[in-house]
C-alpha positions as CSV (number, residue, x, y, z in Angstrom):
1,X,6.5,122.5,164.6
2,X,5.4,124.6,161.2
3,X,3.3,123.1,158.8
4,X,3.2,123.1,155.3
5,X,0.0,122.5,153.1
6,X,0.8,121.5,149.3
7,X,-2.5,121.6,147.5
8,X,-3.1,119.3,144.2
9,X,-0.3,117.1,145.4
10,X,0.8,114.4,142.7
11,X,4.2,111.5,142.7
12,X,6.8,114.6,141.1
13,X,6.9,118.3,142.2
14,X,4.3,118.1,144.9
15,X,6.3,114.9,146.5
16,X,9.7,116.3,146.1
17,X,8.5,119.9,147.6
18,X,6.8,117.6,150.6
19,X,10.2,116.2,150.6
20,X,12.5,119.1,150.8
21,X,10.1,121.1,153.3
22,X,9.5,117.7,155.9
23,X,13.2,116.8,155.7
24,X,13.6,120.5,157.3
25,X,11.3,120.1,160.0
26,X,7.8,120.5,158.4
27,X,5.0,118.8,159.0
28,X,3.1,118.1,155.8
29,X,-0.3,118.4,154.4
30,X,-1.1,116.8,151.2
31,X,-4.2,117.9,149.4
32,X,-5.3,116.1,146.8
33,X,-8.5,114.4,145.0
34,X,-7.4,110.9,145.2
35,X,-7.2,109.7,148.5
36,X,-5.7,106.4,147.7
37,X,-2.7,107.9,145.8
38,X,-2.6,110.4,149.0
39,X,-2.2,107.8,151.0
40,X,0.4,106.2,149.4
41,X,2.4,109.2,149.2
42,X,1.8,109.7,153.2
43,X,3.4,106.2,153.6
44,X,6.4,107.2,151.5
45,X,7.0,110.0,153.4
46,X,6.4,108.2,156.6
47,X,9.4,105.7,155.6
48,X,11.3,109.3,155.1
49,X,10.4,110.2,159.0
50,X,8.2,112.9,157.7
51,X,5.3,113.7,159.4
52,X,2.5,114.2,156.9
53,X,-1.3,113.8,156.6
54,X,-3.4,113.4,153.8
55,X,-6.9,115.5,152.8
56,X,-8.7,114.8,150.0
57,X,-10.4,117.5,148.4
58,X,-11.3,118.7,144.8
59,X,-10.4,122.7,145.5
60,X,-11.3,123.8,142.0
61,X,-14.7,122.7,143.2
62,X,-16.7,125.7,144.4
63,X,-19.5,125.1,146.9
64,X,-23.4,127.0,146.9
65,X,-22.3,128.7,150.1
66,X,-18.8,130.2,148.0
67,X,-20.5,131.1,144.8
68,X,-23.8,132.7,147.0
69,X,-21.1,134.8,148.5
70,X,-19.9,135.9,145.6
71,X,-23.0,136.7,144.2
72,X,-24.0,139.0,146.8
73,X,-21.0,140.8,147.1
74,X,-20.9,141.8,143.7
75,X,-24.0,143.9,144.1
């Protein structure tokens, strides 16, 4: 089954893209900060008979291991 990750998730577009792409046969992957509200969403879907999971994550937050990365390859 393909799988679809929708990072920074939120109640309008991300949902209805979760939407449209599990109601085809996706499974979904919600990324979001707020667990709670990715939660919730996951539920809603679930009543859909969409598969989804949720991960919460802040991905505009860059770790020491990223930015030492980038560091050294800008030499």
């Amino acid at each position: 089954m393909p799988t679809i990750a929708i990072v920074g998730v939120g109640p309008s577009l991300g949902f209805s893209i979760a939407k449209v792409f599990g109601s085809q046969g996706f499974t979904v992957a919600l990324i979001s900060r707020n667990k709670t509200k990715l939660d919730h969403l996951v539920g809603e879907l679930a009543d859909l008979g969409i598969a989804a999971a949720a991960f919460p994550a802040d991905v505009s937050r860059r770790t020491r291991r990223d930015l030492r990365g980038r560091r050294s390859n800008q030499r």
